[in-house]
C-alpha positions as CSV (number, residue, x, y, z in Angstrom):
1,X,-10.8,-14.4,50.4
2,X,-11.2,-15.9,47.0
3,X,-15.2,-15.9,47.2
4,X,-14.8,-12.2,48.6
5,X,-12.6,-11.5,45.1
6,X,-15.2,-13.5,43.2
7,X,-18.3,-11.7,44.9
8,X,-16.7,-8.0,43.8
9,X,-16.1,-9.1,40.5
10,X,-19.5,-10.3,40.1
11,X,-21.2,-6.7,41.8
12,X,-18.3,-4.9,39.4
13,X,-19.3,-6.4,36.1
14,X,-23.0,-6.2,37.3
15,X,-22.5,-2.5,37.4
16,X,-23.3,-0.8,34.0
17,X,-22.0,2.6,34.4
18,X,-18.8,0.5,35.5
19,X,-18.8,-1.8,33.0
20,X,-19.6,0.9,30.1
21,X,-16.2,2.4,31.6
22,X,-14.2,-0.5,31.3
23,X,-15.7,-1.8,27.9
24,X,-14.4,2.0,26.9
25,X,-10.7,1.4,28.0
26,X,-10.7,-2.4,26.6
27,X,-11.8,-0.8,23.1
28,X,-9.2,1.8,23.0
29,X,-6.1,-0.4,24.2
30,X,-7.4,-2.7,21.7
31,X,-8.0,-0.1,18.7
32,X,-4.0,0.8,19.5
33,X,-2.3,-2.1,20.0
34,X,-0.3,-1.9,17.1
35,X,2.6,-0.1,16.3
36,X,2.4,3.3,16.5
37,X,4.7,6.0,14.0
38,X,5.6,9.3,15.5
39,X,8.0,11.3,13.2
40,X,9.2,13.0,16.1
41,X,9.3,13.4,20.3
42,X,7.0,16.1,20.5
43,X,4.6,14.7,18.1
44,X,4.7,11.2,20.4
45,X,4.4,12.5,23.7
46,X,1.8,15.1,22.6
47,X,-0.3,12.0,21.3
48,X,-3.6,12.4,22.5
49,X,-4.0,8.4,24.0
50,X,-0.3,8.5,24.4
51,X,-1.5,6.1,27.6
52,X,-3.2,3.0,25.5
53,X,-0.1,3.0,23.0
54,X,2.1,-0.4,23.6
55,X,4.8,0.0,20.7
56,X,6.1,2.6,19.0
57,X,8.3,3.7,16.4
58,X,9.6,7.3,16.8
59,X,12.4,9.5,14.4
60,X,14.9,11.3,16.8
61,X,17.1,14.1,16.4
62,X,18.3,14.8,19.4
63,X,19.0,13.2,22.6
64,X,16.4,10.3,24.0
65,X,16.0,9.2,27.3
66,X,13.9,5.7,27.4
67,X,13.8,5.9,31.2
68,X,11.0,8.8,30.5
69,X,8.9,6.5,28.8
70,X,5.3,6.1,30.1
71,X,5.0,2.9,31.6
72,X,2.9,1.2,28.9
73,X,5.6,1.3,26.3
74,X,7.0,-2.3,25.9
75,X,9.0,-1.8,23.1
76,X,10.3,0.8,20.7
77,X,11.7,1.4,17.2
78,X,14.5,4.1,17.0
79,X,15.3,6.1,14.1
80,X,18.4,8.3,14.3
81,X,20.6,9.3,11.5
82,X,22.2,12.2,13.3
83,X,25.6,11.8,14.9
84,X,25.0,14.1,17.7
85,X,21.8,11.6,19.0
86,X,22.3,10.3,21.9
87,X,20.0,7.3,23.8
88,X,20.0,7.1,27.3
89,X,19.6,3.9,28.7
90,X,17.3,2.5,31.4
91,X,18.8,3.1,34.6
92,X,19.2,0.0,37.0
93,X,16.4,1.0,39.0
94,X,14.1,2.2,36.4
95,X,10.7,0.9,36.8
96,X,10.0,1.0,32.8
97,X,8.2,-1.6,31.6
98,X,10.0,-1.5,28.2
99,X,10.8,-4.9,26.8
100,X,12.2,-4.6,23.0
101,X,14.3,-1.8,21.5
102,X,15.7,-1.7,18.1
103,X,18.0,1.4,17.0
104,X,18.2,2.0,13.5
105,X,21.4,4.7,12.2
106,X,22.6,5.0,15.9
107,X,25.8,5.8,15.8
108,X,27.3,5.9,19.5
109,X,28.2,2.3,19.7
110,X,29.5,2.2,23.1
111,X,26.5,3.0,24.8
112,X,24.8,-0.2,22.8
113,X,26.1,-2.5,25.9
114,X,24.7,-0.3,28.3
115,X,21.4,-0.3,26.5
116,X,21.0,-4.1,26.4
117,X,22.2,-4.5,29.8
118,X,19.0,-3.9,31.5
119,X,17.1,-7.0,33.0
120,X,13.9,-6.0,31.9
121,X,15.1,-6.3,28.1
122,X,14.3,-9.4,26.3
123,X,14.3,-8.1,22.5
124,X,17.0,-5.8,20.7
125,X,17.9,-4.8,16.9
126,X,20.5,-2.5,15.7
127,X,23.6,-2.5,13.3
128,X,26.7,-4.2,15.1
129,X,29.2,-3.4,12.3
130,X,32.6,-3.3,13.6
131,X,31.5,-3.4,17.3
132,X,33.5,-5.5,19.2
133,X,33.9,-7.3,22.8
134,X,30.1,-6.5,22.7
135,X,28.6,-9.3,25.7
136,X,24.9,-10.0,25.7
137,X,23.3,-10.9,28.9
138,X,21.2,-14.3,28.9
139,X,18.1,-12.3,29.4
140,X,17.8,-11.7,25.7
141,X,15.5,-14.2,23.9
142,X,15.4,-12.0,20.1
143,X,17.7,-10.3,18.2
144,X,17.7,-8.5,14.9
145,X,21.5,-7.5,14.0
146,X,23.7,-6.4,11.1
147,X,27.5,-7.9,11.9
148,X,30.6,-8.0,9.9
149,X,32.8,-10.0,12.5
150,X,33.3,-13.9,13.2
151,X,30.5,-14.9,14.7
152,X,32.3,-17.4,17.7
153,X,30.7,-20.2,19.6
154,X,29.2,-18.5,23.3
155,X,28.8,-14.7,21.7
156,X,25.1,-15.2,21.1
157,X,22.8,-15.9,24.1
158,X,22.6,-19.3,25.3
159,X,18.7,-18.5,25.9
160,X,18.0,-16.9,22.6
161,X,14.4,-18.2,20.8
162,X,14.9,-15.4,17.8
163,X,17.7,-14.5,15.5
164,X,17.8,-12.6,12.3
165,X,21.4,-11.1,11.4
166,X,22.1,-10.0,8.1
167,X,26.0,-10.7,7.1
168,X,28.3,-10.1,4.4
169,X,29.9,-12.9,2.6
170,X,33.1,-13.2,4.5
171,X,32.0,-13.3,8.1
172,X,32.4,-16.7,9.5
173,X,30.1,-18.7,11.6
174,X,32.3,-21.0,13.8
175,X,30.9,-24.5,14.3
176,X,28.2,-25.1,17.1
177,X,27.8,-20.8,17.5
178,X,23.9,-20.9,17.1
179,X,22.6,-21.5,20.4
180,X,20.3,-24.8,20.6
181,X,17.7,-22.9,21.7
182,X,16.6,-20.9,18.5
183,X,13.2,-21.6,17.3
184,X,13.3,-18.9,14.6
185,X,16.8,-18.3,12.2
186,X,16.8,-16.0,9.5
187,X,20.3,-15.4,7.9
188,X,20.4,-12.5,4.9
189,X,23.7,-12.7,3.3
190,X,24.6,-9.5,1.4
191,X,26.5,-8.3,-1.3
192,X,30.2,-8.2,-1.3
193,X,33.3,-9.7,-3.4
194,X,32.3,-12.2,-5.7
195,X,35.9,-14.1,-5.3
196,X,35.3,-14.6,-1.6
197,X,34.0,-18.2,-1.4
198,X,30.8,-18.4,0.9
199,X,29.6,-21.6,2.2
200,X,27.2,-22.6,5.3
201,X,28.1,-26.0,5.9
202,X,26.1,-28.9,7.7
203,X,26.8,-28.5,11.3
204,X,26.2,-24.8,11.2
205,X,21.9,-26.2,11.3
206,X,22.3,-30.0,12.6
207,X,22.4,-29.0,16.2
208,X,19.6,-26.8,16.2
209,X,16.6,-29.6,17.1
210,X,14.5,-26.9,18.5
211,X,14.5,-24.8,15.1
212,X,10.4,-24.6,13.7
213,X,11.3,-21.5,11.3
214,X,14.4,-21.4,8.9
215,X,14.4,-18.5,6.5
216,X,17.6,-18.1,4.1
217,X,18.7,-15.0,1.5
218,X,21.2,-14.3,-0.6
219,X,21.1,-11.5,-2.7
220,X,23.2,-12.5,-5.8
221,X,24.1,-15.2,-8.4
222,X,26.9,-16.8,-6.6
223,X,26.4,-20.9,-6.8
224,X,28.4,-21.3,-4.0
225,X,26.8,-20.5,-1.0
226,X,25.8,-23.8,0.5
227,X,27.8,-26.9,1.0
228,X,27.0,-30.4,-0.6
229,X,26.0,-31.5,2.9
230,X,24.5,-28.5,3.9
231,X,21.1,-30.3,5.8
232,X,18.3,-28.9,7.7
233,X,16.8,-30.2,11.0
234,X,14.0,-32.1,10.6
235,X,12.6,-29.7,13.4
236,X,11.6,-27.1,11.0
237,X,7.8,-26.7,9.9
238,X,8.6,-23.2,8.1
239,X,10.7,-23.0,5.6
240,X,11.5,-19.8,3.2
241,X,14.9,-20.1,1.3
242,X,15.3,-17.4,-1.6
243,X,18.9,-18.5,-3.0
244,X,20.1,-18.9,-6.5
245,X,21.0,-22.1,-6.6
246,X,21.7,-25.6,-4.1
247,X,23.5,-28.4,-4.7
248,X,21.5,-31.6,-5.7
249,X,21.8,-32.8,-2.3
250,X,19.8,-30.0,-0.7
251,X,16.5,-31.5,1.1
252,X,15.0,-28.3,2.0
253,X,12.9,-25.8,0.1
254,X,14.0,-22.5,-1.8
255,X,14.4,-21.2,-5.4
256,X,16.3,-23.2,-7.2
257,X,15.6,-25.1,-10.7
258,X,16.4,-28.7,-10.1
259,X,14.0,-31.8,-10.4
260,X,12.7,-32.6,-7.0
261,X,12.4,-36.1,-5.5
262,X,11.0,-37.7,-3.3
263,X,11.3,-37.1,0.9
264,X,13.4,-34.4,0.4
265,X,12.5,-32.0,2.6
266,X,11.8,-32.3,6.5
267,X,9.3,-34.7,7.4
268,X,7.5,-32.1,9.3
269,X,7.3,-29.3,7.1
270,X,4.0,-27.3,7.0
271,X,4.9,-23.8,5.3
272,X,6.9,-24.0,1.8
273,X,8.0,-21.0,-0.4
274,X,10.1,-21.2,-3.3
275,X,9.9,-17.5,-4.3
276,X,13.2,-15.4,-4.7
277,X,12.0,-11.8,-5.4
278,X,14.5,-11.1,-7.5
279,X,16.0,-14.1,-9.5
280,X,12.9,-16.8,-9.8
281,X,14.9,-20.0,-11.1
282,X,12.5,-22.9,-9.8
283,X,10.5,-25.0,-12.7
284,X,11.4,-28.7,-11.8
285,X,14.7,-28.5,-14.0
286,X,11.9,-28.6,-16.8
287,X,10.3,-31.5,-16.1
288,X,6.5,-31.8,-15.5
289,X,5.8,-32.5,-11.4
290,X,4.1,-36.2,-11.3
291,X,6.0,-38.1,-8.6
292,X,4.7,-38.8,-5.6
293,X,6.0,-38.3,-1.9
294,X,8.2,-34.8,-2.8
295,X,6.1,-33.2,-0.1
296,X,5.3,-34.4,3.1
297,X,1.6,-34.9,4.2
298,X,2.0,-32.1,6.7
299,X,2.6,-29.3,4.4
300,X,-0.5,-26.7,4.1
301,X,1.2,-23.9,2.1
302,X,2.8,-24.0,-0.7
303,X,4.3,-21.0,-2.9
304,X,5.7,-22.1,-5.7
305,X,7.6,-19.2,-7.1
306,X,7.3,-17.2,-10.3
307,X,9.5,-19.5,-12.5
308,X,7.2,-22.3,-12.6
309,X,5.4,-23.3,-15.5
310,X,4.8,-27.3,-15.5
311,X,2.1,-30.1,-15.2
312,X,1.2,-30.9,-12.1
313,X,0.2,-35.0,-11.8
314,X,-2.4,-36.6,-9.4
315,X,-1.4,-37.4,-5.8
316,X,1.7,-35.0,-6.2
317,X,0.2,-32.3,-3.9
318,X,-0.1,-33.5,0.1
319,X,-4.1,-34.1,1.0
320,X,-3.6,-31.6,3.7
321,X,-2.7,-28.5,1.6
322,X,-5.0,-25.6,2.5
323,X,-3.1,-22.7,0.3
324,X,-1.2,-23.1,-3.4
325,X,0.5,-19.8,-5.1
326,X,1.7,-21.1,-8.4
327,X,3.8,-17.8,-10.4
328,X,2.9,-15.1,-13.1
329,X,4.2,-17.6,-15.9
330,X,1.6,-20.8,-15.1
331,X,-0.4,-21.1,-17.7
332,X,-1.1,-24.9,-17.6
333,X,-4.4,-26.5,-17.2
334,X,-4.9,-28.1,-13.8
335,X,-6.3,-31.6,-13.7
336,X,-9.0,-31.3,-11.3
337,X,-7.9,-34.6,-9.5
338,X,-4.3,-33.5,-9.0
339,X,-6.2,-30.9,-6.5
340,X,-6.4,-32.0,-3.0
341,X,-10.1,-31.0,-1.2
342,X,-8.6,-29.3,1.6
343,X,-7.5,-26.8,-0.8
344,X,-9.0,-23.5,0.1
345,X,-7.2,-20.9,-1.7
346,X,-5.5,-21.0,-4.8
347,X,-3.4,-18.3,-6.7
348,X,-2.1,-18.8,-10.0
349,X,0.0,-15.5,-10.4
350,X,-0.9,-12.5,-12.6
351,X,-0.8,-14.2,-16.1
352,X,-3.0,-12.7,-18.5
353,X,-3.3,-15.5,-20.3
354,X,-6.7,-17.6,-19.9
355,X,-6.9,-20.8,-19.6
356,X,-9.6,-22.5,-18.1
357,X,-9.5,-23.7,-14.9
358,X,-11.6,-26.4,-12.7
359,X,-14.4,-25.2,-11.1
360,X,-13.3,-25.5,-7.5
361,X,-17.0,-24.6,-5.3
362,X,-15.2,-24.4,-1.4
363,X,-11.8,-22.8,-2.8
364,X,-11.4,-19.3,-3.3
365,X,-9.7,-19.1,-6.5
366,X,-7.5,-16.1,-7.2
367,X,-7.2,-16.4,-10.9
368,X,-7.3,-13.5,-13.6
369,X,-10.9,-13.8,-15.5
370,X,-12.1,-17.1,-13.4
371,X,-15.7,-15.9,-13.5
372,X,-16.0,-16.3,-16.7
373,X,-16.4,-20.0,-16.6
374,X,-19.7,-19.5,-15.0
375,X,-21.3,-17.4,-17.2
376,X,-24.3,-20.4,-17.8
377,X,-24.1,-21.2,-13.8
378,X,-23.5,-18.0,-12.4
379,X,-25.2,-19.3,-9.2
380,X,-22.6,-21.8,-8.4
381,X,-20.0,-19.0,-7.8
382,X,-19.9,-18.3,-4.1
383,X,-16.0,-16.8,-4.1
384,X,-14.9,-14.0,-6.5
385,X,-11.7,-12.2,-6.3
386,X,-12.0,-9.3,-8.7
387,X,-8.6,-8.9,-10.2
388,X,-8.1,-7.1,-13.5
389,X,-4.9,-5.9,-15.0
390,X,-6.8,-2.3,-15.6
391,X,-9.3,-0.2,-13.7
392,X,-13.1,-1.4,-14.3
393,X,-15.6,0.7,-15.4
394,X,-18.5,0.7,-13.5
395,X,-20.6,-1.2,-16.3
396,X,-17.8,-4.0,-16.5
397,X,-18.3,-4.4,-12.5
398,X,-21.7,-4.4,-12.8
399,X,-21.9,-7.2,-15.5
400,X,-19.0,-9.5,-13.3
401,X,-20.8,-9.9,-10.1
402,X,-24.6,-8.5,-11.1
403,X,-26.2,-12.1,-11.7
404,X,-23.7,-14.0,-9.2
405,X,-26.5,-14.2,-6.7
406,X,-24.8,-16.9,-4.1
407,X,-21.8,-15.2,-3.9
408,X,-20.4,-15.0,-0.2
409,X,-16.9,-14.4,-0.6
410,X,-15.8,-10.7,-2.5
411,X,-12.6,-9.4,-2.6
412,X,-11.3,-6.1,-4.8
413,X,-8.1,-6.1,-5.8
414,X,-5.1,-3.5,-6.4
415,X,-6.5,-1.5,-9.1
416,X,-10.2,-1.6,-7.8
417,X,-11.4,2.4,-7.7
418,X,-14.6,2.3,-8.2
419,X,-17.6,3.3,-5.5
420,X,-19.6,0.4,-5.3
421,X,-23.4,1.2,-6.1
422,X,-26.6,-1.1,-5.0
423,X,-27.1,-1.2,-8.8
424,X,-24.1,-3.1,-9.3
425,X,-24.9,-6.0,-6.8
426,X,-26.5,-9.0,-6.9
427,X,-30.5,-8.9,-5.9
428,X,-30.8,-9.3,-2.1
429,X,-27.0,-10.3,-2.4
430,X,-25.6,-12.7,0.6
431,X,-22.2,-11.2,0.5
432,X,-20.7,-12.3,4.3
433,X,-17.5,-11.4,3.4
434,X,-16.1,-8.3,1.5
435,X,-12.1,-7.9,1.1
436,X,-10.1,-4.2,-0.2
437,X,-6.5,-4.2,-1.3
438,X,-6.1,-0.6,-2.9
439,X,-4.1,1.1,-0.7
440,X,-5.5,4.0,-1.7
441,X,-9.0,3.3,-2.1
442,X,-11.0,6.6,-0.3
443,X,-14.4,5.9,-1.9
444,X,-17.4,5.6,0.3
445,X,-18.6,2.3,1.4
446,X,-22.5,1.9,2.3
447,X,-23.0,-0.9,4.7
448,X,-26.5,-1.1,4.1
449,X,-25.9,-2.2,0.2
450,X,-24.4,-5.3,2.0
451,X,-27.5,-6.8,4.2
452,X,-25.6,-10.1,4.9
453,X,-21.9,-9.1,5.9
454,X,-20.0,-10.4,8.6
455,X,-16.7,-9.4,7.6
456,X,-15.1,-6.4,6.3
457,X,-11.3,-6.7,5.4
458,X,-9.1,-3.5,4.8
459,X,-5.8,-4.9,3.9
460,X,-2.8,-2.6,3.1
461,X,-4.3,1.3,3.4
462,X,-7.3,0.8,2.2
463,X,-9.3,3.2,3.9
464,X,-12.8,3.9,2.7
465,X,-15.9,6.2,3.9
466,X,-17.9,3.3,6.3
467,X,-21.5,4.9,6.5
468,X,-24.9,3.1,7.4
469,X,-28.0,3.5,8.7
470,X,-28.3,1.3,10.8
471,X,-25.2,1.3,13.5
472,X,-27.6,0.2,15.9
473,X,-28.3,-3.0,14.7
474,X,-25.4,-3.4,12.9
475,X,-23.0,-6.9,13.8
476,X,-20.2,-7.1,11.6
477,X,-16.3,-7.9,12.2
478,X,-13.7,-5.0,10.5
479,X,-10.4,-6.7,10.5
480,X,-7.2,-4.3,9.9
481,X,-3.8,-5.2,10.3
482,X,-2.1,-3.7,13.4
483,X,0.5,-2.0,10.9
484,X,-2.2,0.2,8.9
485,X,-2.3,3.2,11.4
486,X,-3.9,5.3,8.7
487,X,-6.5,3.4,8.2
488,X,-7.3,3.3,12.3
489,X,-6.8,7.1,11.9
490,X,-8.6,7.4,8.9
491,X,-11.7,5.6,10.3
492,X,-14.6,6.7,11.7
493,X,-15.0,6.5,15.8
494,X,-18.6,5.2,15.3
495,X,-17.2,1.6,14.1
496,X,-14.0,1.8,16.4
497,X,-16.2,-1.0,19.1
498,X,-16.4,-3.2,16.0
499,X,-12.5,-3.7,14.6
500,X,-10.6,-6.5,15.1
501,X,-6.7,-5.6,14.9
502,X,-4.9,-8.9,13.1
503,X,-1.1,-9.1,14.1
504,X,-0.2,-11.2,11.1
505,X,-1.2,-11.0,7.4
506,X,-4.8,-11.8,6.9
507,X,-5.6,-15.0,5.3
508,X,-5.4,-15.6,2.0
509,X,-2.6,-13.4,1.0
């Protein structure tokens, strides 16, 4: 039976009108993977490959039944800020094959434990506030929830791998309540009274040894809102923490401005950002960052935050770091040494004040006015991110990149508007990689000006006029983050076979 299987496969595949057929349907599941906005019913089940879509998000004003879903919907984003909207929920023997629903304004709370109660779902997210007695099956592995009551030990699923629950300051967590089996916590605290003390104490974390990810905000200045013996489970490889301030005891990463010693965070930490949005506090309590052993040898990414502004010493950054953001304010010198050679990217905020940097040939370095320092060895540059706190004129284009005739790497940034011209490249240039980040770049874009690409990289909206000449021949890579639909709708159908959908932020930013 299995050769039989294997023979039809063979005599299948072998076929070309088949296989043209099937190459068709793989490309256009593939070009809409990602999530999908639909501003209302109609306009989503009018969708014209309504059949390939996978995940949605749809605005409702009216009454929504998700057992009429097509059967290739696995999970859904609900927007309702009418009273009168009601959600059906999948019926017992509903053959849906909908996995994940999140419900944002919904306001008929009852019908919430209905909605979860279905076997099928594994994933929800709405606003819990004030709903009580609410029971969630075991079958429920993420959640993404708003809740103002005590959290008590056995509400949460004993299976659940994902939480992330915003809470104001006076909800409690009682002891043990996070189930052991969380891989990823993220706890947002919000704004409320300022008198109400606010702690998360040890043994709210110390259980979890299967936590990899830990993420932790607070949006205010209180000082308060971790215990001295607030610790972290040496489990976690990802670590983002935007607080105000921690006690000295902390040994875990986030924004605050004390000196940092050595082996203070987890052992195993690979991903480390000290970056509050809001309130940037970190610069080593003001001291210059020379001792060794603060970070473990595992680490590979390393935000630094805003705040800082200090020397950094030799053998203080782990030899495995790939990625370093250091903040707008750094304006320090780097001693070349005190770089470790895995490094391959390297951001030193949006400081407009130069200083010159080491010449770093296998790093791309994201530093305002770093080609200048090979204006006598222009050849040596094979990575250039264009960044500029103004829009270029053509000529000043021209004269950065014009004689930089190695360069592989090319990257535009935020305020880039110009329409790139053959003029305004290198000779023959041997450009394999060419990155956009305006959002609302629209110019066109001839292929055939870049001989040697491999990779084109739209991130954010970025959406310019692809042409060429040559489709025929052409073998090159457009990546686009699932997330940018109006770039996918934006592009031509002609390049559709050559895009490559990323589900996470494309390296490098």
């Amino acid at each position: 039976m299995t050769r039989d299987i294997g023979v039809l496969y063979r005599i299948v595949f072998n076929n070309i009108h088949i296989y043209s057929i099937i190459k068709k349907h793989l490309r256009l599941f593939n070009f809409f993977y990602g999530t999908r906005y639909f501003s209302s019913v109609e306009e989503f089940y009018q969708f014209k490959f309504i059949q390939y879509l996978s995940c949605i998000m749809v605005d409702i004003k009216e009454t929504f039944d998700l057992n009429q879903l097509p059967p290739n919907i696995r999970s859904i984003e609900i927007f309702s800020i009418y009273k009168k909207c009601e959600i059906i929920p999948l019926t017992k023997d509903s053959s849906n094959s909908l996995k994940k629903i999140k419900i944002i304004g919904y306001h008929s709370k009852p019908k919430i434990k209905h909605i979860i109660k279905h076997n099928n779902i594994v994933g929800f997210g709405c606003n819990l506030w004030n709903v009580r007695n609410l029971v969630f099956p075991n079958t429920i592995r993420k959640l993404d929830i708003t809740y103002n009551t005590t959290i008590k030990k056995g509400w949460l699923p004993q299976n659940l791998t994902k939480l992330s629950i915003s809470l104001p300051r006076k909800t409690a967590i009682e002891d043990y309540a996070l189930p052991n089996s969380l891989k990823e916590l993220s706890i947002d605290f919000e704004l409320g009274n300022n008198d109400i003390k606010m702690e998360l104490k040890s043994n709210y974390l110390t259980h979890l040894t299967n936590l990899e990810k830990f993420t932790l905000n607070h949006n205010s200045c209180e000082e308060n809102l971790l215990s001295d013996d607030f610790q972290i489970p040496e489990s976690v490889t990802k670590l983002a923490l935007f607080c105000e301030k921690l006690p000295e005891s902390f040994n875990l990463e986030v924004d605050f401005n004390i000196k940092l010693r050595s082996n203070m965070f987890p052992p195993n930490l690979t991903h480390l950002t000290m970056c509050h949005p809001d309130y940037p506090k970190f610069n080593n309590g003001g001291y210059p960052l020379i001792e060794e052993n603060i970070f473990p040898n595992t680490l590979t990414y390393l935000n630094i935050g805003d705040n800082f502004n200090q020397d950094i010493g030799i053998n203080v950054l782990p030899h495995q770091l790939k990625t370093l953001k250091l903040g707008n304010r750094y304006n320090k010198k780097i001693i070349k040494e005190s770089i470790p050679p895995t490094l391959e990217y390297f951001e030193i905020g949006y400081s407009l004040e130069y200083v010159e940097q080491p010449i770093l040939l296998n790093c791309v370095f994201n530093c305002f006015d770093y080609y200048k320092q090979f204006q006598s060895s222009p050849t040596l540059l094979k990575s250039l991110i264009v960044r500029t706190p103004y829009r270029l004129s053509a000529s000043d284009f021209t004269e950065m990149i014009k004689d930089k005739t190695n360069l592989e790497y090319l990257e535009l940034d935020f305020f880039f508007d110009l329409e790139i011209e053959q003029i305004s490249l290198p000779p023959n240039n041997k450009i394999k990689t060419l990155v956009f980040n305006n959002s609302n770049y629209t110019k066109i874009l001839n292929l055939d000006y870049f001989p040697n690409l491999q990779v084109l990289i739209l991130k954010n909206s970025s959406s310019p006029i692809i042409t060429t000449s040559n489709i025929d021949n052409l073998n090159i890579t457009i990546e686009i983050p699932i997330t940018n639909a109006n770039t996918l709708n934006l592009i031509d159908p002609i390049f559709h076979r050559f895009i490559k959908l990323t589900k996470k932020r494309i390296k490098y930013l």
